[in-house]
MIKOLFI-338803 format. One record per residue (C-alpha): x, y, z; residue in one letter. Coordinates in nm, 3 decimals, padded with zeros to 5 digits, always signed. Example, Ala and Ser with C-alpha at 12.3 -4.5 7.8 and 13.67 -1.06 7.14 Angstrom:
BEGIN
(pt (+01.230; -00.450; +00.780); "A");
(pt (+01.367; -00.106; +00.714); "S");
***
This chain:
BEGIN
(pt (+14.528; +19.937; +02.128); "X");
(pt (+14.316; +20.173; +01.930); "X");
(pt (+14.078; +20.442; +02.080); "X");
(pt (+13.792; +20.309; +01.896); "X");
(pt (+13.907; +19.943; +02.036); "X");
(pt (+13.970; +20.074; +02.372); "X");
(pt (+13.580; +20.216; +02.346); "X");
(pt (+13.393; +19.911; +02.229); "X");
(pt (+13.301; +19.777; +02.536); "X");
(pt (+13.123; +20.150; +02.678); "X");
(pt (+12.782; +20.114; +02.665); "X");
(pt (+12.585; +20.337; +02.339); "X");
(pt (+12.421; +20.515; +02.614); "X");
(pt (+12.752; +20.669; +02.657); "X");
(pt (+12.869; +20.710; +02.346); "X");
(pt (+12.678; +21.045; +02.274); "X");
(pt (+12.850; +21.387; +02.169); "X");
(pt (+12.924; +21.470; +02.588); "X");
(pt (+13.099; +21.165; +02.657); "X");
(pt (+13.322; +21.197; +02.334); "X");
(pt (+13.401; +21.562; +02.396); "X");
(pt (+13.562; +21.472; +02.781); "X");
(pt (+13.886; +21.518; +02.827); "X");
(pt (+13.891; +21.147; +02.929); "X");
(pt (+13.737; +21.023; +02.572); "X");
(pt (+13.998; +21.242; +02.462); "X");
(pt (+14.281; +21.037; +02.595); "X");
(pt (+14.153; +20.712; +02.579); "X");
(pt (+14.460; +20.555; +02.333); "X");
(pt (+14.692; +20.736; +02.647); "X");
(pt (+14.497; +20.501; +02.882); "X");
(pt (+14.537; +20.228; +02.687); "X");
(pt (+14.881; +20.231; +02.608); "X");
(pt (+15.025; +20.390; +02.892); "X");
(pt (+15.174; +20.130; +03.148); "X");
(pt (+15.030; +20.194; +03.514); "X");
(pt (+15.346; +20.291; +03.693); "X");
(pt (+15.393; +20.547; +03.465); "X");
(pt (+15.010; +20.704; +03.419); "X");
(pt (+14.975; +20.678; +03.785); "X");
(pt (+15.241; +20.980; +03.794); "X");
(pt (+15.168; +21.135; +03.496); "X");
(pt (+15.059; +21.490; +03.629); "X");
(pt (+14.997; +21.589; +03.299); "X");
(pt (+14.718; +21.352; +03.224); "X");
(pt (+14.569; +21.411; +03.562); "X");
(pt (+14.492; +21.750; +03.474); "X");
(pt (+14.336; +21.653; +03.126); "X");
(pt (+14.099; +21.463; +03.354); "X");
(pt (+14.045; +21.743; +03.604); "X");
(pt (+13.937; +21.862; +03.313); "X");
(pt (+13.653; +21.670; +03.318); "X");
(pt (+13.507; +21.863; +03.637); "X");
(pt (+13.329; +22.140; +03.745); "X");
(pt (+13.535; +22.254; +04.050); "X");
(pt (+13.423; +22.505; +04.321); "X");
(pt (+13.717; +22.776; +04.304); "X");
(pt (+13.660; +22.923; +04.646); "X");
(pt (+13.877; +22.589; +04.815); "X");
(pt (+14.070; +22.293; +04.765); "X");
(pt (+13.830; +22.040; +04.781); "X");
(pt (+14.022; +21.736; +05.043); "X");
(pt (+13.628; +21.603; +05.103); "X");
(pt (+13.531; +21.356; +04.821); "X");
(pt (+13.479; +21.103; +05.072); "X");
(pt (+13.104; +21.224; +05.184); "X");
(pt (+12.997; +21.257; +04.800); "X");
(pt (+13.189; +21.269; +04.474); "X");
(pt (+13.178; +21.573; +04.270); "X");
(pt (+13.023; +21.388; +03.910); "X");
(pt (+13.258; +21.433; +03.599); "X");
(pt (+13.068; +21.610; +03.342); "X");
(pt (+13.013; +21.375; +03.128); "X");
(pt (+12.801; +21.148; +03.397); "X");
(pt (+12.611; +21.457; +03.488); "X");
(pt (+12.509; +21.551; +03.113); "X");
(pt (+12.377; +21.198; +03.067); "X");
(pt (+12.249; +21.278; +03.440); "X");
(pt (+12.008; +21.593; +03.238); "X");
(pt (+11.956; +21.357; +02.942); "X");
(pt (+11.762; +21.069; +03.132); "X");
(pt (+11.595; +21.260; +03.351); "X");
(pt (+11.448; +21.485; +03.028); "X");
(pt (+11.367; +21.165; +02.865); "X");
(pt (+11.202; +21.008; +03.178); "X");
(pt (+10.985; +21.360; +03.223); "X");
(pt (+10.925; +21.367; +02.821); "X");
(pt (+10.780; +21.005; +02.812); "X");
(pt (+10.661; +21.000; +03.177); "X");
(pt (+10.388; +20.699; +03.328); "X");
(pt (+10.465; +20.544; +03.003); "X");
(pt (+10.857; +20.521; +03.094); "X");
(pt (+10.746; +20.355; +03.440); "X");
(pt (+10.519; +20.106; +03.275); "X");
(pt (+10.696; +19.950; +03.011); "X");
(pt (+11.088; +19.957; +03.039); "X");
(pt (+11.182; +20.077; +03.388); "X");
(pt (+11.222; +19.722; +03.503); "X");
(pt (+11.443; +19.633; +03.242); "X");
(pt (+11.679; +19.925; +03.259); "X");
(pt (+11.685; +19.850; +03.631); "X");
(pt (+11.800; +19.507; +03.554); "X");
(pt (+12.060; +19.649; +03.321); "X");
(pt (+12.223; +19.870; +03.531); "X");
(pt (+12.220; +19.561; +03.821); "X");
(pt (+12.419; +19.342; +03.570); "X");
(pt (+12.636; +19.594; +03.493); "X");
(pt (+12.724; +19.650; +03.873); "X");
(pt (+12.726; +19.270; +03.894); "X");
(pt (+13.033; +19.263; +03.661); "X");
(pt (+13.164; +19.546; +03.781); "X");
(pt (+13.206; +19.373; +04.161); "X");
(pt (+13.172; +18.975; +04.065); "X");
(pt (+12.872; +18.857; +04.098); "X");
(pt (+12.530; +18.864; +03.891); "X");
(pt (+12.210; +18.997; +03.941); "X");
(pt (+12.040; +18.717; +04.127); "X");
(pt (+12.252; +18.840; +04.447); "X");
(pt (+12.225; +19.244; +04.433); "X");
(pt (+11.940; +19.498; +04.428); "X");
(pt (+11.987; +19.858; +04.392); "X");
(pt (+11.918; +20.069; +04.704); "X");
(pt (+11.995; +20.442; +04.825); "X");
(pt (+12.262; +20.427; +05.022); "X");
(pt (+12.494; +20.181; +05.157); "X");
(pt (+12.324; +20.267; +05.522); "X");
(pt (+11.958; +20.150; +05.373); "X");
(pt (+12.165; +19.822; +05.247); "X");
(pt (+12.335; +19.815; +05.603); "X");
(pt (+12.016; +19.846; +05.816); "X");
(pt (+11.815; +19.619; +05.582); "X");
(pt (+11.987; +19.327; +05.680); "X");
(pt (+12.056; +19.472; +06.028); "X");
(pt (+11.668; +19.505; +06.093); "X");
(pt (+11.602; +19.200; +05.840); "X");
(pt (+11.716; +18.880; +06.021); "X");
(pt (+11.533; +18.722; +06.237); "X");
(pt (+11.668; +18.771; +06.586); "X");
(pt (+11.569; +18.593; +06.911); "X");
(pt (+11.608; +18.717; +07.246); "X");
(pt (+11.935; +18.637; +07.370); "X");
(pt (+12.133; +18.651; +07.010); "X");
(pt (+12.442; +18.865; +06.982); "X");
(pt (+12.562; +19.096; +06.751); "X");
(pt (+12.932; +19.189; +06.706); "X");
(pt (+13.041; +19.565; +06.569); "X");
(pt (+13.377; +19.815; +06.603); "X");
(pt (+13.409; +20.119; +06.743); "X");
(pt (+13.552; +20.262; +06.447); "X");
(pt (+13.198; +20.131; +06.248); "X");
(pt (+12.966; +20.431; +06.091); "X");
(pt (+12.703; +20.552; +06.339); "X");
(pt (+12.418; +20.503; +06.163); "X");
(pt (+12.453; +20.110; +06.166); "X");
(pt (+12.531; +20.128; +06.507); "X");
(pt (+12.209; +20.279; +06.569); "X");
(pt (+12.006; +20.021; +06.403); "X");
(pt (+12.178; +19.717; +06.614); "X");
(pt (+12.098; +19.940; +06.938); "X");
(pt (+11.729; +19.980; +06.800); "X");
(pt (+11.726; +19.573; +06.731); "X");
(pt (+11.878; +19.555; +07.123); "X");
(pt (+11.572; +19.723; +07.230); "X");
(pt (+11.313; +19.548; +07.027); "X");
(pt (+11.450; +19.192; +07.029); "X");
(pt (+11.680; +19.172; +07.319); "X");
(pt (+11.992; +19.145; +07.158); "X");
(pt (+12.302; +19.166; +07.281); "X");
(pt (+12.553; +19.356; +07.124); "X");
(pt (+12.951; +19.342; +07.138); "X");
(pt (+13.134; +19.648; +07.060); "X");
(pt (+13.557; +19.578; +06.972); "X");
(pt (+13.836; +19.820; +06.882); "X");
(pt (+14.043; +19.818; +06.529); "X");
(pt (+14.376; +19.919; +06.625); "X");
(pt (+14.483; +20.203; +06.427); "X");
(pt (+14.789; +20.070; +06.321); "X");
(pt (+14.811; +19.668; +06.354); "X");
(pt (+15.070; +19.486; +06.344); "X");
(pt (+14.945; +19.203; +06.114); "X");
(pt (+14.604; +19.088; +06.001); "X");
(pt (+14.630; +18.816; +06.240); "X");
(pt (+14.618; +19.109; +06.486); "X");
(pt (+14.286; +19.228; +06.324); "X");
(pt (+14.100; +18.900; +06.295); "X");
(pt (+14.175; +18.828; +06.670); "X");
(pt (+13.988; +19.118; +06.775); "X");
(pt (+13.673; +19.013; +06.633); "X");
(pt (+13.744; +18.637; +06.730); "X");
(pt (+13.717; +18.747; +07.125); "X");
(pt (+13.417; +18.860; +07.115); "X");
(pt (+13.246; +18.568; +06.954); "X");
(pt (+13.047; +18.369; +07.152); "X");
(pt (+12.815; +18.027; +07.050); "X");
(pt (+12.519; +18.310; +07.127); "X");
(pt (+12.639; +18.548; +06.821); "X");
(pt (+12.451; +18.564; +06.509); "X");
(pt (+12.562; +18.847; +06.316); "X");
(pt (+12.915; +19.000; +06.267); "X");
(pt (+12.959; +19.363; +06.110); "X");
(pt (+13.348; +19.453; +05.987); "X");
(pt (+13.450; +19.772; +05.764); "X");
(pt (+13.582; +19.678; +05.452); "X");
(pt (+13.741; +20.022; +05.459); "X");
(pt (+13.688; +20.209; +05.792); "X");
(pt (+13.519; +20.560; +05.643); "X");
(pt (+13.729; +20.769; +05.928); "X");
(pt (+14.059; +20.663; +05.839); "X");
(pt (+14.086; +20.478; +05.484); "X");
(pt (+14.223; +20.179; +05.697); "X");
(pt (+14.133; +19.818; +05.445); "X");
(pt (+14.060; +19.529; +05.658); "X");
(pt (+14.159; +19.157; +05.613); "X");
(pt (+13.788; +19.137; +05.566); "X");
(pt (+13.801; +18.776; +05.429); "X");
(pt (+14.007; +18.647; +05.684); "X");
(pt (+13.765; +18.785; +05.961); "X");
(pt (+13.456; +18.600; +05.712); "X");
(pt (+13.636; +18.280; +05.733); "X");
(pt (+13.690; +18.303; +06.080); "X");
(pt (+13.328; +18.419; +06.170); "X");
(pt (+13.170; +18.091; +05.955); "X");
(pt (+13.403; +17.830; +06.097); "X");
(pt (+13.257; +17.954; +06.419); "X");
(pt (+12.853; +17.936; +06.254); "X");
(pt (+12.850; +18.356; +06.255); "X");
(pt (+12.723; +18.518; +05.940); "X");
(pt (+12.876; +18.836; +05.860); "X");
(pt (+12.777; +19.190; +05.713); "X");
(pt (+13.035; +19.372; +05.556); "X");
(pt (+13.011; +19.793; +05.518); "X");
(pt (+13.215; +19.880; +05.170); "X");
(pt (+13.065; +20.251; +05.193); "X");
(pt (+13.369; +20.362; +05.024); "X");
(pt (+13.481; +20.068; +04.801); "X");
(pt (+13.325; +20.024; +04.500); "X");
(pt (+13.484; +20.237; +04.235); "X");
(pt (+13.768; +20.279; +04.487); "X");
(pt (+13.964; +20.011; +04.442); "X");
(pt (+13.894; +19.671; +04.287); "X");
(pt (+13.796; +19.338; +04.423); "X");
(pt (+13.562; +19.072; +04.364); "X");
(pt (+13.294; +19.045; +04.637); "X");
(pt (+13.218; +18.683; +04.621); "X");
(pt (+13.633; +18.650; +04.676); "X");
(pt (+13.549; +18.795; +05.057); "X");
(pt (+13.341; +18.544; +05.163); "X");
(pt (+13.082; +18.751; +05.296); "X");
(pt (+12.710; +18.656; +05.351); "X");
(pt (+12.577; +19.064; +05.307); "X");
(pt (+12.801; +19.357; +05.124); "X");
(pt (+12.602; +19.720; +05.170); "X");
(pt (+12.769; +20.043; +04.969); "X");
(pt (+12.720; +20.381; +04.855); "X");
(pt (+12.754; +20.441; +04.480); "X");
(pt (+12.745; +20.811; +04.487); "X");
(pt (+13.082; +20.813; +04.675); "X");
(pt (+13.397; +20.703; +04.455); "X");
(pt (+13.195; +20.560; +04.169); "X");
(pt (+13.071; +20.903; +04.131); "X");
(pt (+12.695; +20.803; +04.077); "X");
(pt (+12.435; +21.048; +04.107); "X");
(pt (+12.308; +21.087; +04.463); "X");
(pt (+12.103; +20.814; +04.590); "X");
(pt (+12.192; +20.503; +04.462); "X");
(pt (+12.339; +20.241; +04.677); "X");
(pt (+12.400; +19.832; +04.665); "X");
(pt (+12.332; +19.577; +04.826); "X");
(pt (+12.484; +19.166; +04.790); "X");
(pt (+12.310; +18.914; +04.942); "X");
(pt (+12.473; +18.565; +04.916); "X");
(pt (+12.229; +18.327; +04.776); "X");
(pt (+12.165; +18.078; +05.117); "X");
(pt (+12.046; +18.454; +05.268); "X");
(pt (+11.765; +18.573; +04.981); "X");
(pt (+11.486; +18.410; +05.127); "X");
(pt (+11.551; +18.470; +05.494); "X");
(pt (+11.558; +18.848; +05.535); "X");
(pt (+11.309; +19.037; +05.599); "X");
(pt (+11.204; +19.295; +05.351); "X");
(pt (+11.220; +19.682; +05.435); "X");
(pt (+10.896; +19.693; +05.278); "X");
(pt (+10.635; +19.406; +05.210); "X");
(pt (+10.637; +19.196; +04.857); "X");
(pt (+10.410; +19.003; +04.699); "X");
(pt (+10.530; +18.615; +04.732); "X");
(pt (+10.783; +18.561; +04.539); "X");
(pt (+10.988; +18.243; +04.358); "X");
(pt (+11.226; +18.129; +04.594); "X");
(pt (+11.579; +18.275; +04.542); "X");
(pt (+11.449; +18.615; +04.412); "X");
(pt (+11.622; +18.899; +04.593); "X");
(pt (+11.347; +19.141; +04.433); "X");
(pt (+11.141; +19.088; +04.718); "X");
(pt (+11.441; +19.304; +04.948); "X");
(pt (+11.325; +19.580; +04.662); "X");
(pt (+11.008; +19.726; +04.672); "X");
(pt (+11.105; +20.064; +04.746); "X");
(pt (+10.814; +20.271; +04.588); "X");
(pt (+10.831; +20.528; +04.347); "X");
(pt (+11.198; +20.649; +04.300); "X");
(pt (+11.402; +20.884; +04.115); "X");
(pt (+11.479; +20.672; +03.818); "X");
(pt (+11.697; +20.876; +03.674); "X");
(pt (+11.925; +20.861; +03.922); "X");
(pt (+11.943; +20.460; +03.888); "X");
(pt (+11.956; +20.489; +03.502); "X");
(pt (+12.271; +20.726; +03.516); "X");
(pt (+12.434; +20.393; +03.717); "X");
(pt (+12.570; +20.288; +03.330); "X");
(pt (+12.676; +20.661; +03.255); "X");
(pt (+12.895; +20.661; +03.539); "X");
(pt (+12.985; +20.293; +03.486); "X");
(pt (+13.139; +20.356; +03.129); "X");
(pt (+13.339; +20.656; +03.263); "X");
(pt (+13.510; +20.443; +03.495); "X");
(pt (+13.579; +20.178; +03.326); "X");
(pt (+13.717; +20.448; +03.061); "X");
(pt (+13.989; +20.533; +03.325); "X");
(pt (+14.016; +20.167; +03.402); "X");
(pt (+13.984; +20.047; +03.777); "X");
(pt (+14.353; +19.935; +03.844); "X");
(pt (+14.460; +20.288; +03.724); "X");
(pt (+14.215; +20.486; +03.910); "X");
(pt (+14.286; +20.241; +04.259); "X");
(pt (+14.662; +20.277; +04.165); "X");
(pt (+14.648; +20.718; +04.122); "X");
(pt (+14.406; +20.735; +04.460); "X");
(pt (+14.667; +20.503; +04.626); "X");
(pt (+14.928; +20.775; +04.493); "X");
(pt (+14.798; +21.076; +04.619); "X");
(pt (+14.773; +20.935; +04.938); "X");
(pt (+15.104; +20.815; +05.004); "X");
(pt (+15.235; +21.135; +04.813); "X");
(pt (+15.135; +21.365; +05.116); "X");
(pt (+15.143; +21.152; +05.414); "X");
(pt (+15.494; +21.022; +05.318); "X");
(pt (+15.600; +21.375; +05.347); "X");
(pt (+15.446; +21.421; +05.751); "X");
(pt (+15.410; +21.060; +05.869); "X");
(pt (+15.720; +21.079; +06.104); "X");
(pt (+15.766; +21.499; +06.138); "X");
(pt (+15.712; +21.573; +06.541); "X");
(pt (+15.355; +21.708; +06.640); "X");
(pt (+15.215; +21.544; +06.315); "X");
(pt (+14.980; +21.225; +06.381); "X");
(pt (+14.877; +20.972; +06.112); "X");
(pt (+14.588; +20.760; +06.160); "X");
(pt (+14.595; +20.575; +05.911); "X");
(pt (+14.825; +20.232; +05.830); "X");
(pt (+15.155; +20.308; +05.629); "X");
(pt (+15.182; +19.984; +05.433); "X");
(pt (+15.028; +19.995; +05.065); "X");
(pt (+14.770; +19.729; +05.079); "X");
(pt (+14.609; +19.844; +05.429); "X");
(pt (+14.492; +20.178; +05.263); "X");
(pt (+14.418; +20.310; +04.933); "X");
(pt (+14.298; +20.737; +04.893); "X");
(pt (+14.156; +20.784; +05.192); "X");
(pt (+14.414; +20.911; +05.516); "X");
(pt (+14.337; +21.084; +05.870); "X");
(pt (+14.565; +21.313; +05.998); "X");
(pt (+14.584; +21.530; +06.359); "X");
(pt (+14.800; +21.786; +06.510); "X");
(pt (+14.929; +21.700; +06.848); "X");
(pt (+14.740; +21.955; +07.116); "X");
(pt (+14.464; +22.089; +06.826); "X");
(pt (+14.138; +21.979; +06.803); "X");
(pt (+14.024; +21.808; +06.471); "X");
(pt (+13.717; +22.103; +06.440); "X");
(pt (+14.002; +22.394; +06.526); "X");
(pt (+14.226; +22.200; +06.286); "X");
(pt (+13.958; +22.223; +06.014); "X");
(pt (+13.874; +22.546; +06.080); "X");
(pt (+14.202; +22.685; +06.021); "X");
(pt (+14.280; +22.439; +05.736); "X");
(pt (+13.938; +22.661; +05.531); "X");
(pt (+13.959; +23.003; +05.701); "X");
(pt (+14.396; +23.041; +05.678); "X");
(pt (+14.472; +22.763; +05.324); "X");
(pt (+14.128; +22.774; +05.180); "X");
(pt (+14.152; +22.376; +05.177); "X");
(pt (+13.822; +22.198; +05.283); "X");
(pt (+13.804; +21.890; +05.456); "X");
(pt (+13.603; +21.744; +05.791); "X");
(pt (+13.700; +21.703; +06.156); "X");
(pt (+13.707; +21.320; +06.306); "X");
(pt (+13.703; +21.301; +06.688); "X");
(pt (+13.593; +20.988; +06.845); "X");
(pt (+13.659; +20.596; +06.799); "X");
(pt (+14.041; +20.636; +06.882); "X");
(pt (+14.062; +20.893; +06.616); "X");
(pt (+14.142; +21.258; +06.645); "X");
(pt (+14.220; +21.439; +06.324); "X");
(pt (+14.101; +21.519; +05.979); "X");
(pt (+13.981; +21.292; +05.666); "X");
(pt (+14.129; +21.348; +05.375); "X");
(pt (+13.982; +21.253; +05.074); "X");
(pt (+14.121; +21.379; +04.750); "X");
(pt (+13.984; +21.280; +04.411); "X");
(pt (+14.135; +21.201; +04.089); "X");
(pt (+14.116; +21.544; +04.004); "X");
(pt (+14.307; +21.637; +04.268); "X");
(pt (+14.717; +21.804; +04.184); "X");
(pt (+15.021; +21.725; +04.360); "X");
(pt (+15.007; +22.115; +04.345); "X");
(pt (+14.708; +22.105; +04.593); "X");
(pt (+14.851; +21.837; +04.781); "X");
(pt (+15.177; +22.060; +04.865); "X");
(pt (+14.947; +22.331; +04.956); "X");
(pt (+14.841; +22.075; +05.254); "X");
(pt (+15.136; +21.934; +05.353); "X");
(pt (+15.249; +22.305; +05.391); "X");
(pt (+15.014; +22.371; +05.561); "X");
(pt (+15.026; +22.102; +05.812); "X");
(pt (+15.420; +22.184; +05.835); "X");
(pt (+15.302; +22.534; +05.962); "X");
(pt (+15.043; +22.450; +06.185); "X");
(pt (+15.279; +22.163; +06.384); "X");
(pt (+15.558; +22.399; +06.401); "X");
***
C-alpha cells in the first residue's frame, strides 16, 4: 500500500502542510506495510512518533490518563479553526456550525459503530454520565446499582437522585483480580432486585485499567428488565470496539483522554428505544420523535474545540486503532511483567491480555500511594497520581504512545529500589 493510498481516506481538513510535515505522515507507507506484531515493538518508529509531541522535559510523564498531551499536528489544526472561527465570527455560528457539528458526530459514529441518530457531542464523559443519571424518570422506591471502583463524580449524581427522588442505591465490589467473567457478572447479578431500574458498570475501571465483560453484565441486566449505563471514560481511542456490539442502552466518554481531542469534548450513545425518554440537561424546543438533539442544547460553546474532533480523528486513524490498542497493550505488559510477582511489589491490575489494555496500578507494600508518588517525582523525576480507596492502594500509570521502553526501565527501576 502506497502513502498516498494509505492517506485517501483522512479528511482535507487534515491534509494541510502541519499534518504532512508529522513525523506520523512521514511514516505512513511504514504503517501500512508493517505487520502489527512487529510495529508494536518497533522502538524505532515509536520515537518518530514521539516526535510528534511537545513533551515537558522536567519529568517522565506516566499521567496521560487525566488528559492526553495533543500531537502537534491536532493542536496546529487546534490554532487554525479557532482563527477561522474568530476571523468569520456570528457568521460562522449562523450558517455552518450545525453542519460541521454533524460532521464530526458521523465521523465519531464510524469511529465507535453507530450513526449519528444515537450520539451527541458533550464535554465530558461525566456530563454524558450524569445526563442520563439525572435524565430518567425515577419513582420513589426505584433502585440504582453502581461499584465501588466507579468514578466519584457519577456516584455523586445517583446520591443527589437518592435525595430528590428516593432512590435506592446498591453499591458492589469488582474484584481486583477475578477469576473469570462469570465471576464479574455475578457481582452485579446480586444486587439486582425486580425494584432496580438503572445499572452503571466501567467499561474500563479509570483506577486500575481493569476491562470488564461489559456485554455479558448488559445481557444479564435486560433479561432481568434493568437498563444499563456504561462509563467508557477511557475507551474510545484506546482500544477498539463497536458500541452497539455491548448491548448497552447509554455509553458516556471523554474524548480529550486517549483520542487526544482538545479539552472539552465528550460523547454520549443513546440506544434508540431511550431518545425520547430522557430528560434533557437543558430544555428543547419539541422535537420529531427519535431526535437525540433535544439531549443537546448546551448553549454557546467553544466550537473550535468540537471542530478539531476530525483533526484528531484523521491522526488516529493515521496510526490505525489495532496498532495503537496493540503498542498501549505493550507498554503495559512491558513493565508490569518485570514486577508483577517481585516481593513488596503489588499489581492491581488483571494479568491476562484481554482484561487490560495501557492503563496499570501499582503499590508498594507498607508505602502510601501519595508518599509513593511523591518519591516517584521528587527522587526519578517520573510523574504519575496516587490511588487510595475502592480496594486500591497504589499508583496509575498511564503511559502514552510516546512513551520509551527507556522511560519505562527508569520505572521499573525505580520501583525495584523503592520495594527493596
Amino acid at each position: 500500500m502506497k502513502k498516498r493510498d494509505f492517506l485517501k481516506n483522512v479528511s482535507m481538513a487534515a491534509l494541510g502542510a502541519p499534518f504532512y510535515g508529522s513525523a506520523l505522515a512521514n511514516s505512513a507507507e511504514v504503517v501500512a506495510q508493517t505487520p502489527i506484531h512487529k510495529l508494536t515493538t518497533d522502538e524505532d518508529f515509536w520515537l518518530k512518533v514521539r516526535e510528534d509531541y511537545k513533551l515537558k522535559p522536567d519529568y517522565i510523564n506516566l499521567e496521560s490518563g487525566y488528559y492526553n498531551i495533543i500531537p502537534t499536528p491536532t493542536l496546529e489544526a487546534l490554532h487554525k479553526n479557532i482563527d477561522k472561527i474568530n476571523y468569520e465570527g456570528s457568521y460562522y455560528m449562523r450558517t455552518v456550525q450545525w453542519e460541521n457539528k454533524a460532521r464530526m458526530t458521523e465521523k465519531l459514529g464510524k469511529l465507535i459503530g453507530t450513526t449519528t441518530k444515537n450520539i451527541i457531542i458533550t464535554r465530558n464523559a461525566t456530563e454524558s454520565l450524569d445526563m442520563v443519571i439525572m435524565g430518567l424518570d425515577w419513582k420513589t422506591g426505584d433502585e440504582a446499582v453502581y461499584a465501588l471502583q466507579d468514578y466519584g463524580a457519577m456516584k455523586l449524581m445517583f446520591e443527589q437522585v437518592a435525595k430528590r427522588y428516593g432512590v435506592i442505591n446498591k453499591e458492589v465490589s469488582v474484584p481486583n483480580h477475578p477469576k473469570s467473567d462469570e465471576e464479574i457478572v455475578a457481582v452485579y447479578e446480586k444486587a439486582i432486585t425486580p425494584n432496580t431500574k438503572l445499572l452503571m458498570v466501567s467499561h474500563m475501571i479509570n483506577i486500575t485499567g481493569h476491562i470488564l465483560p461489559v456485554k455479558k453484565i448488559c445481557q444479564m441486566a435486560h433479561e432481568k428488565g434493568v437498563q444499563v449505563l456504561v462509563d467508557g471514560a477511557h475507551c474510545i481511542g484506546h482500544f477498539e470496539f463497536d458500541i452497539t456490539d455491548l448491548e448497552c442502552d447509554y455509553y458516556g466518554s471523554s474524548l480529550h483522554k486517549w483520542l487526544a481531542v482538545p479539552l472539552g469534548t465528550g460523547l454520549l450513545y443513546v440506544a434508540d428505544e431511550h431518545i425520547d425518554t430522557l430528560w434533557p440537561i437543558f430544555a428543547e424546543a419539541k422535537r420529531e420523535p427519535g431526535d437525540i438533539s433535544r439531549l443537546n442544547h448546551t448553549g454557546t460553546i467553544p466550537v473550535y474545540h468540537d471542530l478539531t474532533i476530525e483533526n484528531a480523528i484523521d491522526y488516529y486513524n493515521l496510526l490505525g486503532g489495532a496498532k495503537k490498542e496493540a503498542r498501549m497493550r505493550y507498554l503495559q505488559e512491558y513493565w508490569t511483567s518485570k514486577v508483577r510477582n517481585l516481593p513488596g511489589i503489588l499489581l492491581n491490575t488483571p494479568k491476562e491480555s484481554y482484561r487490560a489494555c495501557g492503563i496499570a496500578n501499582v503499590g508498594i507494600e507498607g508505602m502510601e500511594p501519595a508518599d509513593l508518588a511523591k518519591k516517584l517525582l521528587d527522587d526519578y523525576q517520573i510523574f504519575t497520581v496516587a490511588v487510595k480507596y475502592a480496594n486500591v492502594n497504589g499508583c496509575r500509570i498511564t503511559p502514552n504512545v510516546f512513551t520509551t521502553t527507556d522511560e519505562l526501565d527508569t520505572f521499573v527501576k525505580a520501583l525495584k529500589e523503592m520495594a527493596a
